[in-house]
PyMOL Python script that loads the backbone (N, CA, C, O; Angstrom):
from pymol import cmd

cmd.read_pdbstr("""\
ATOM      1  N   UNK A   1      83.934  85.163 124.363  1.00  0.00           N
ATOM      2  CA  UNK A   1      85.350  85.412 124.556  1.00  0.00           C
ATOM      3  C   UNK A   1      85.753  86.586 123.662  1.00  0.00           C
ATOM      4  O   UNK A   1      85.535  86.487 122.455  1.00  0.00           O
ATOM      5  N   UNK A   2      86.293  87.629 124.132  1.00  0.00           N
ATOM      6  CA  UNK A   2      87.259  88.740 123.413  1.00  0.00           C
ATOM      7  C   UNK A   2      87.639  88.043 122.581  1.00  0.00           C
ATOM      8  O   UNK A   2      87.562  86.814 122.581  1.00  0.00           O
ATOM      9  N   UNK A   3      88.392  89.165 121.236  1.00  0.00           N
ATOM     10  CA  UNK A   3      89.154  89.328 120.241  1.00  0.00           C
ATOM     11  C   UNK A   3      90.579  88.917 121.319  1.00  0.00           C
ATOM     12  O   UNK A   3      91.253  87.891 121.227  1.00  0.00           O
ATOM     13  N   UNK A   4      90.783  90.105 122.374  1.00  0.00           N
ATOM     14  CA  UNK A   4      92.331  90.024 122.849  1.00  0.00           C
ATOM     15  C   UNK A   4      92.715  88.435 123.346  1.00  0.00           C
ATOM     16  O   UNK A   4      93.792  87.861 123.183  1.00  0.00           O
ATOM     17  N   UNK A   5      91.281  87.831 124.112  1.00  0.00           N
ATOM     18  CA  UNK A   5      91.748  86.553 124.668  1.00  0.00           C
ATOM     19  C   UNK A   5      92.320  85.214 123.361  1.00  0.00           C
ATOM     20  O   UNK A   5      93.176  84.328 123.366  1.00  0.00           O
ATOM     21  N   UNK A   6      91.356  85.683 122.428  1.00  0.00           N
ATOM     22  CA  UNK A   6      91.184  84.870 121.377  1.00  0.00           C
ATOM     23  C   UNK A   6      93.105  84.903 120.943  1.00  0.00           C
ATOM     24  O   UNK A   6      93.747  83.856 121.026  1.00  0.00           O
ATOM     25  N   UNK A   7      93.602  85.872 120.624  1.00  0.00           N
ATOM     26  CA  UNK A   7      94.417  86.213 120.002  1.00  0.00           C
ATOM     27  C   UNK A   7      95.778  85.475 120.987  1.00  0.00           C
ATOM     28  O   UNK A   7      96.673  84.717 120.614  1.00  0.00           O
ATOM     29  N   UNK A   8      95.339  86.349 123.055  1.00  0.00           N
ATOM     30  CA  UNK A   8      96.723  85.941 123.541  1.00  0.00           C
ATOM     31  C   UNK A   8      96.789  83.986 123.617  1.00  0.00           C
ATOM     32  O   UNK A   8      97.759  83.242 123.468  1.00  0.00           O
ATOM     33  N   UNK A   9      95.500  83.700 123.872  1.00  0.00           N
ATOM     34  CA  UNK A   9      95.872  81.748 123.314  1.00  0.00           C
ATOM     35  C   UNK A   9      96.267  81.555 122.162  1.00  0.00           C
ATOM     36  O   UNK A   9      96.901  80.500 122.152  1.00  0.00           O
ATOM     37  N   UNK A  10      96.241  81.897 121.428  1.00  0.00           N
ATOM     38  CA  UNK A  10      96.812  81.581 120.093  1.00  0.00           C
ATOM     39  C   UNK A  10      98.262  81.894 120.315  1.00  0.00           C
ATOM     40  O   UNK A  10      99.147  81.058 120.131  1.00  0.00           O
ATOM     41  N   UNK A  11      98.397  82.665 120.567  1.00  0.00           N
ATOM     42  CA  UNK A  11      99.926  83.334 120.525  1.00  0.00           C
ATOM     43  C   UNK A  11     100.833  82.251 121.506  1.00  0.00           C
ATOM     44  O   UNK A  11     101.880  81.654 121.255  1.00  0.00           O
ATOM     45  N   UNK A  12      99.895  82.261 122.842  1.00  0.00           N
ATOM     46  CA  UNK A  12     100.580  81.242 123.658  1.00  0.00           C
ATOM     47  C   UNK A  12     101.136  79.986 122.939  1.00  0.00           C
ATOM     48  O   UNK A  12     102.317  79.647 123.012  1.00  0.00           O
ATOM     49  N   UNK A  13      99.940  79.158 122.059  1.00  0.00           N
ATOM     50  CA  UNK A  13     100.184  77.914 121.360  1.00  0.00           C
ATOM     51  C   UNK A  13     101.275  77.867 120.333  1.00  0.00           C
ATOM     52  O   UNK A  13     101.885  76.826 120.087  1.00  0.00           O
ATOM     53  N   UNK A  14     101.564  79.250 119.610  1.00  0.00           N
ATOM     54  CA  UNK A  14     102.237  78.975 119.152  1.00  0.00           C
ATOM     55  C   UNK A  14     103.250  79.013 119.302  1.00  0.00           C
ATOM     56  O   UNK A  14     104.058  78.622 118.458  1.00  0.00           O
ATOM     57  N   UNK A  15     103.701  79.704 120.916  1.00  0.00           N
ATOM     58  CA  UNK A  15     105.150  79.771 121.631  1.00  0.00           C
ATOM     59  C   UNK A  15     105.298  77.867 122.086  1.00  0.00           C
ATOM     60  O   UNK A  15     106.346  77.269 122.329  1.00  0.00           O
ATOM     61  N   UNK A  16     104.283  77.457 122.080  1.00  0.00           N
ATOM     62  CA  UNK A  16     104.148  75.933 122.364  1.00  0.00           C
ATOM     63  C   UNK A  16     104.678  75.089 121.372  1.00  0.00           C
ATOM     64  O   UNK A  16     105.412  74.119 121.565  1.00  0.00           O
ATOM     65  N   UNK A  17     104.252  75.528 120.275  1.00  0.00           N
ATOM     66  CA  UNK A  17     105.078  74.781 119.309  1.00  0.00           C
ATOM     67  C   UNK A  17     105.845  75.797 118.480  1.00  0.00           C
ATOM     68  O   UNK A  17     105.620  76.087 117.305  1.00  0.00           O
ATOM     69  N   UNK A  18     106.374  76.075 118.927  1.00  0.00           N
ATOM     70  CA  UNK A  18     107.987  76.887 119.137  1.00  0.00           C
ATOM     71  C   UNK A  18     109.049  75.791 119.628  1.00  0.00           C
ATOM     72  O   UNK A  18     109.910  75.118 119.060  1.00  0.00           O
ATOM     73  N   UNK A  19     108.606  75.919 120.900  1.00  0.00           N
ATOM     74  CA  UNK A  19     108.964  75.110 121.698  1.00  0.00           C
ATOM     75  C   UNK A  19     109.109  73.618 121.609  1.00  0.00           C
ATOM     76  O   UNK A  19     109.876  72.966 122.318  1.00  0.00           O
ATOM     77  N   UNK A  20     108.509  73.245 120.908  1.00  0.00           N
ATOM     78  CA  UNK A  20     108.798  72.169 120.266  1.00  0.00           C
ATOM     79  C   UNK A  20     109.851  71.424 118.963  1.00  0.00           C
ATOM     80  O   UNK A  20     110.524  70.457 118.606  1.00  0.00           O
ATOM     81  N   UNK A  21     109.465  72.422 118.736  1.00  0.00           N
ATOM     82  CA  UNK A  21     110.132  72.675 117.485  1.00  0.00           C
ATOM     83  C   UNK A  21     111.921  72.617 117.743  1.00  0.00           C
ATOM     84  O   UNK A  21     112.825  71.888 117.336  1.00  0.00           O
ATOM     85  N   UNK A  22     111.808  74.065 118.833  1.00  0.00           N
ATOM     86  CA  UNK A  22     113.221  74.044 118.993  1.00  0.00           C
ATOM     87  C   UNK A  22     113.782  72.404 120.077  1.00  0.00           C
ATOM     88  O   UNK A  22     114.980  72.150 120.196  1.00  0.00           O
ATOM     89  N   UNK A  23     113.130  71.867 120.469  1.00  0.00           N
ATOM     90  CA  UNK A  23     113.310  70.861 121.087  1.00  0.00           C
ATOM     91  C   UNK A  23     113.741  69.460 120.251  1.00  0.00           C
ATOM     92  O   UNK A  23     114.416  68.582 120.788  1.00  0.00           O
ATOM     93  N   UNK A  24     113.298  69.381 118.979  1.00  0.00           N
ATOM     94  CA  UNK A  24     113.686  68.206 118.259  1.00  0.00           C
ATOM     95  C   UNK A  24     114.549  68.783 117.575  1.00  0.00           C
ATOM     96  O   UNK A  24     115.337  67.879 117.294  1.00  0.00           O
ATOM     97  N   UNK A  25     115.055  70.078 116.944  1.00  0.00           N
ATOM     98  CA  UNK A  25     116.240  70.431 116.576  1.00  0.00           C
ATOM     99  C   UNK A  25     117.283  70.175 117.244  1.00  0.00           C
ATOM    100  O   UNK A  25     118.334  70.140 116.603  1.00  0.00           O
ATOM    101  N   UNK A  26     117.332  69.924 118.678  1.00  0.00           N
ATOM    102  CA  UNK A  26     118.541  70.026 120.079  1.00  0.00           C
ATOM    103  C   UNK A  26     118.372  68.841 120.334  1.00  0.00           C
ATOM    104  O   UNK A  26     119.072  68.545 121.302  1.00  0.00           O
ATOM    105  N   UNK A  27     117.331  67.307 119.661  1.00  0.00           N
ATOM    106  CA  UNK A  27     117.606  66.385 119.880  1.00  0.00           C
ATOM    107  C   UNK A  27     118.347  65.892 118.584  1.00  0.00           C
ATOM    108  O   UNK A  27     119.387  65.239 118.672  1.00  0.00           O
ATOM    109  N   UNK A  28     117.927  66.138 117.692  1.00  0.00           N
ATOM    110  CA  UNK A  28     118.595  66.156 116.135  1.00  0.00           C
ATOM    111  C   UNK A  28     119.987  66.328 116.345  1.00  0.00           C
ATOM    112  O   UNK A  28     120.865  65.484 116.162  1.00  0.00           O
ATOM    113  N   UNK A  29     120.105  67.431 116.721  1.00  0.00           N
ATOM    114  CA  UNK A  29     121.807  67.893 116.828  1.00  0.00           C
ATOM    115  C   UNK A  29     122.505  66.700 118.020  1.00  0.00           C
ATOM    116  O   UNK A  29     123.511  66.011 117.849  1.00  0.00           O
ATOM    117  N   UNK A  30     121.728  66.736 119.065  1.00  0.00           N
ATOM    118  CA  UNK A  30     122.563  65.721 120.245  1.00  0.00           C
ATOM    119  C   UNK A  30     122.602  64.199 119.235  1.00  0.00           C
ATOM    120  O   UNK A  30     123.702  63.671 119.399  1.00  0.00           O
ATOM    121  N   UNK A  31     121.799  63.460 118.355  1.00  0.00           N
ATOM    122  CA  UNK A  31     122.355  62.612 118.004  1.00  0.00           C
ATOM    123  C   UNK A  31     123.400  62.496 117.115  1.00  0.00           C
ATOM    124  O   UNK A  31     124.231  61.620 116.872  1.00  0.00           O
ATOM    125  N   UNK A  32     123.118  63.756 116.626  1.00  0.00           N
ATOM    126  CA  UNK A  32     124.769  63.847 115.284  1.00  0.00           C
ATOM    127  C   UNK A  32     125.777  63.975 116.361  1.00  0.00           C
ATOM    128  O   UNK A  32     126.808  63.326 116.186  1.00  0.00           O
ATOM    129  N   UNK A  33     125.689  64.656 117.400  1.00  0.00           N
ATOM    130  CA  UNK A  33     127.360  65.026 118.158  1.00  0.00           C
ATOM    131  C   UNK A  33     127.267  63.268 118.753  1.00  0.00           C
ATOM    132  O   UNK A  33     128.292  62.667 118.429  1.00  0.00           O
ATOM    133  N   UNK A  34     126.540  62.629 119.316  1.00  0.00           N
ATOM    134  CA  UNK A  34     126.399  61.203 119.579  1.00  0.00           C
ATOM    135  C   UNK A  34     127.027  60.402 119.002  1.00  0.00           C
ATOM    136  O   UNK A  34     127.730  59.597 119.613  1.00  0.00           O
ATOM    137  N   UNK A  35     126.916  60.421 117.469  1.00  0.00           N
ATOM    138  CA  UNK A  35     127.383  59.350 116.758  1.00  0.00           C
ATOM    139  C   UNK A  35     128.547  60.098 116.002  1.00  0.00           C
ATOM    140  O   UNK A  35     129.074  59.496 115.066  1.00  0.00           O
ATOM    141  N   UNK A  36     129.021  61.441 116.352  1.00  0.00           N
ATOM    142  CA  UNK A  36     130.254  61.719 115.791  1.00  0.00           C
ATOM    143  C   UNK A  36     131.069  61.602 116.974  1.00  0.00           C
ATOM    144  O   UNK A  36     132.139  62.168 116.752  1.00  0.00           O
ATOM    145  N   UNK A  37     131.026  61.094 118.178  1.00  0.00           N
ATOM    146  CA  UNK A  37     131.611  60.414 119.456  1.00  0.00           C
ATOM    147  C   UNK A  37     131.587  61.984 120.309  1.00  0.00           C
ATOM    148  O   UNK A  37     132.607  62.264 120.938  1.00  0.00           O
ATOM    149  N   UNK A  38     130.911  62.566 120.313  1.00  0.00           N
ATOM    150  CA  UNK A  38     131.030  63.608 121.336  1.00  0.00           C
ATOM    151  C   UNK A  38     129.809  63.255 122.783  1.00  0.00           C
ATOM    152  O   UNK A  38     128.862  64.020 122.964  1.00  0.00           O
ATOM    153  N   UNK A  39     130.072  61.823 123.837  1.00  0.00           N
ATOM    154  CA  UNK A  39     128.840  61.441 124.180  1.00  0.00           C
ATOM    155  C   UNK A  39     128.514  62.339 125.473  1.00  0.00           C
ATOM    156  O   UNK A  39     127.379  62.494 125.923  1.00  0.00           O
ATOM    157  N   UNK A  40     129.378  62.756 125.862  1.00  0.00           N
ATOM    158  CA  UNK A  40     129.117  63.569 127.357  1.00  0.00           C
ATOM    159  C   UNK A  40     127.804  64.846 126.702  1.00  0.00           C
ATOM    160  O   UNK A  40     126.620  65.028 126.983  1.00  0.00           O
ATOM    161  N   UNK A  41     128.948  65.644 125.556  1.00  0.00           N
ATOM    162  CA  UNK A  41     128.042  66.798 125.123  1.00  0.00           C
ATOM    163  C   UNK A  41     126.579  66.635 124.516  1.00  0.00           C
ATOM    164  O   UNK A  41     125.547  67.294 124.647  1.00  0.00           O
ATOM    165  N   UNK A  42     126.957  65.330 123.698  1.00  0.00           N
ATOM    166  CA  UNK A  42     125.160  64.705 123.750  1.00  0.00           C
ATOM    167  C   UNK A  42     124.146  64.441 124.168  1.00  0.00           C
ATOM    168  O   UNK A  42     122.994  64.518 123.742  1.00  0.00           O
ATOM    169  N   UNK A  43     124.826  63.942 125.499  1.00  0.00           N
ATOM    170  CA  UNK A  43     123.359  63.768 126.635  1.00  0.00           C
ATOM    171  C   UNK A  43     122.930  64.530 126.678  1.00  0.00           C
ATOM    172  O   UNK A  43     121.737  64.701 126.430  1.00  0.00           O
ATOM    173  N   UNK A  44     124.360  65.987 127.289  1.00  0.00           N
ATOM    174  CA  UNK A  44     124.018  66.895 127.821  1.00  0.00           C
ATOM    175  C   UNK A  44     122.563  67.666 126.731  1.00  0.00           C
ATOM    176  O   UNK A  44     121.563  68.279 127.105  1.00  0.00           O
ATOM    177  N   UNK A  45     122.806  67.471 125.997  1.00  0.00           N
ATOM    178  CA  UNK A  45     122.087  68.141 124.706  1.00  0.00           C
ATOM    179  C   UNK A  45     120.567  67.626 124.219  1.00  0.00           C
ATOM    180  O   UNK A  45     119.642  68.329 123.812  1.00  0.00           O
ATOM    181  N   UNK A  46     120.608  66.110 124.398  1.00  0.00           N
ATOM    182  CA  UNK A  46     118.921  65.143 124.318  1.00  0.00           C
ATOM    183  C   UNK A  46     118.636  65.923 125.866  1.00  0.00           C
ATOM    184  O   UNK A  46     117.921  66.922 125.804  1.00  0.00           O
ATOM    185  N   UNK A  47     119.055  65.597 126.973  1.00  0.00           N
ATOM    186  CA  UNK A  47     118.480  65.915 128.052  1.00  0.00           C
ATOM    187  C   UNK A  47     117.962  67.247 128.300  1.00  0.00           C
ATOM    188  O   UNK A  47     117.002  67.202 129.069  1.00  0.00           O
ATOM    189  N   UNK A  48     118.257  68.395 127.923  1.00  0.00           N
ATOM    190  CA  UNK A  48     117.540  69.598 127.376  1.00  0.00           C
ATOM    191  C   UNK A  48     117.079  69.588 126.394  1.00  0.00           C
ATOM    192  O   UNK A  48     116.669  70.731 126.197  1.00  0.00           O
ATOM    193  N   UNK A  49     116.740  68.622 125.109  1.00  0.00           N
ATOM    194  CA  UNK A  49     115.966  68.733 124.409  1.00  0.00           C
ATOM    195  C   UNK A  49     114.412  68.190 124.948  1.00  0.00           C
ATOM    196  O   UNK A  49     113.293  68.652 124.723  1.00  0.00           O
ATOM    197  N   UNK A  50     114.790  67.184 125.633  1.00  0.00           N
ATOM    198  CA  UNK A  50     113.555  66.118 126.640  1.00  0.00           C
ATOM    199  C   UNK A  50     112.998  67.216 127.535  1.00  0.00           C
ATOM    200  O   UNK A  50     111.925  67.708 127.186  1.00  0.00           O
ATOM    201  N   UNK A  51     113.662  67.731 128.798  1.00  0.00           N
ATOM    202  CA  UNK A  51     113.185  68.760 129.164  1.00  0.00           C
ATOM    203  C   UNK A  51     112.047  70.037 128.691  1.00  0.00           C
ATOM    204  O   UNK A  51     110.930  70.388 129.070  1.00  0.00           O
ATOM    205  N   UNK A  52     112.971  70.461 127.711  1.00  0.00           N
ATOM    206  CA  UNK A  52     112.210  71.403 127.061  1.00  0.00           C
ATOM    207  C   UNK A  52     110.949  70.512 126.315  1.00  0.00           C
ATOM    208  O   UNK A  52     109.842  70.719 126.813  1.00  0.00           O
ATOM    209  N   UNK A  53     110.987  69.774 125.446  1.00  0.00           N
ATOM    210  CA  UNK A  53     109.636  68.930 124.987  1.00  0.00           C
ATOM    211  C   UNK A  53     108.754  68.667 125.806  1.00  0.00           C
ATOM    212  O   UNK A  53     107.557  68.686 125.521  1.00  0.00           O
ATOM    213  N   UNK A  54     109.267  68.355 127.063  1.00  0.00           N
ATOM    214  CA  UNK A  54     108.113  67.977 128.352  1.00  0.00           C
ATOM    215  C   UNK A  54     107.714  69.356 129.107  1.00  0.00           C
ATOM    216  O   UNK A  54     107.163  69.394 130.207  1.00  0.00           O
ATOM    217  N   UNK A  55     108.020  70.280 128.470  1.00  0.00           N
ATOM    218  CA  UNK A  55     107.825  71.441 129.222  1.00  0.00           C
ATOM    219  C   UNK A  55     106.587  72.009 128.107  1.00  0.00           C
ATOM    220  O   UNK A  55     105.439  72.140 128.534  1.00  0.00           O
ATOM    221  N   UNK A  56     106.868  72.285 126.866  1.00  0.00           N
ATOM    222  CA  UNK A  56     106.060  72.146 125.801  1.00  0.00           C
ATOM    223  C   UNK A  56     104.926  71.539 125.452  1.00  0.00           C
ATOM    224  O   UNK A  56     104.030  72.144 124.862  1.00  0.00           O
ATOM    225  N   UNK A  57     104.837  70.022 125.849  1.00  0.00           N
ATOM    226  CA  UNK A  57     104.215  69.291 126.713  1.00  0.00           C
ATOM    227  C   UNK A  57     102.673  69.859 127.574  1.00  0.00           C
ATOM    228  O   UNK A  57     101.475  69.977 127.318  1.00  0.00           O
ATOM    229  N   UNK A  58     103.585  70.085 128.673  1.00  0.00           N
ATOM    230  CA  UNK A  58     103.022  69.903 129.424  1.00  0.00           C
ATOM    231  C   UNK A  58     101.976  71.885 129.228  1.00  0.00           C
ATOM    232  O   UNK A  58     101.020  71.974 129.998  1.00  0.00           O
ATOM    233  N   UNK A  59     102.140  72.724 128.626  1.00  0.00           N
ATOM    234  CA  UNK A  59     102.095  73.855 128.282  1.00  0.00           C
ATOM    235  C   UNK A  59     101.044  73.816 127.768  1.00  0.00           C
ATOM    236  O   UNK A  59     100.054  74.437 128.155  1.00  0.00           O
ATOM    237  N   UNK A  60     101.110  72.998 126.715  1.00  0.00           N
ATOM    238  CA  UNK A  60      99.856  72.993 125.655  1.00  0.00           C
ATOM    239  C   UNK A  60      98.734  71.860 126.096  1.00  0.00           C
ATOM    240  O   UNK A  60      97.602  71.704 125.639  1.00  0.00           O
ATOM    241  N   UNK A  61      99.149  71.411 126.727  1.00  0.00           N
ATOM    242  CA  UNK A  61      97.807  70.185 127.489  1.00  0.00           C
ATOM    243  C   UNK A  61      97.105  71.003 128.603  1.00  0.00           C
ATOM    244  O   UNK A  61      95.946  70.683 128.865  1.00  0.00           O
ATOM    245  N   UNK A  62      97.888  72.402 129.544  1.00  0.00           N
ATOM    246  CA  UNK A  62      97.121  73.408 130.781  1.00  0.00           C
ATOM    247  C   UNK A  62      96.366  74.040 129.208  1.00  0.00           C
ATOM    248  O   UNK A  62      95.142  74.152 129.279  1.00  0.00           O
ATOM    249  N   UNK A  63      96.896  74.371 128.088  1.00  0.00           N
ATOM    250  CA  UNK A  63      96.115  75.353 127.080  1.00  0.00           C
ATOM    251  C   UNK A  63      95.084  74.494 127.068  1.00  0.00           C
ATOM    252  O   UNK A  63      94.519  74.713 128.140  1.00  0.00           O
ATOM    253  N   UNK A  64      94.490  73.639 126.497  1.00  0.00           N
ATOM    254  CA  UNK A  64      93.343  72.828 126.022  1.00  0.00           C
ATOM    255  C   UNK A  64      92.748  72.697 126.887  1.00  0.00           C
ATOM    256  O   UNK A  64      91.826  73.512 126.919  1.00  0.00           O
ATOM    257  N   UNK A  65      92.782  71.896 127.876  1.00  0.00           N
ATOM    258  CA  UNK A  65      92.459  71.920 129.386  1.00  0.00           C
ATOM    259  C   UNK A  65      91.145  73.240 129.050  1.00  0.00           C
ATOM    260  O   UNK A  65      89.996  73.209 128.610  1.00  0.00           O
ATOM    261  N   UNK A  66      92.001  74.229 129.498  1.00  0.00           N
ATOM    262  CA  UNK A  66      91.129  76.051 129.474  1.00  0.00           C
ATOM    263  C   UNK A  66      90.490  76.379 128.306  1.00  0.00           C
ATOM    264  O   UNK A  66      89.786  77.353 128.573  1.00  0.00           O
ATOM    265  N   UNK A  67      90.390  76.142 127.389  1.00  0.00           N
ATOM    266  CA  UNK A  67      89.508  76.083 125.796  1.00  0.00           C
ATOM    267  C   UNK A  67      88.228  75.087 125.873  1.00  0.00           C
ATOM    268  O   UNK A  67      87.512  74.923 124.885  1.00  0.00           O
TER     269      UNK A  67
END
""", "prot")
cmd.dss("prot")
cmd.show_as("cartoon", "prot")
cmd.util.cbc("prot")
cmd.orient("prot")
């Protein structure tokens, strides 16, 4: 395997857990607006955090898969 391939999986993984990352921050935040009674904007807010995690997910399991 190349240097370049070596490098663009890596790079990918770590947009993967990026992605993660920013995903439990946006669930973090949806439970503070949750329990400070904001519940509509909360869902709205876990449910794109879930999304995005399962997208993250599902990202880095096609990476390994190919390694």
């Amino acid at each position: 395997m190349t240097q370049g391939v070596k490098k663009t999986r890596q790079a990918g993984l770590g947009m993967t857990t990026g992605a993660m990352f920013i995903a439990w921050t946006l669930g973090l935040v949806g439970v503070v607006m949750l329990i400070l009674g904001g519940a509509t904007a909360a869902a709205l807010v876990i449910l794109a955090a879930a999304i995005l995690q399962a997208g993250a997910m599902i990202a880095e399991a096609i990476y390994r898969s190919r390694s």
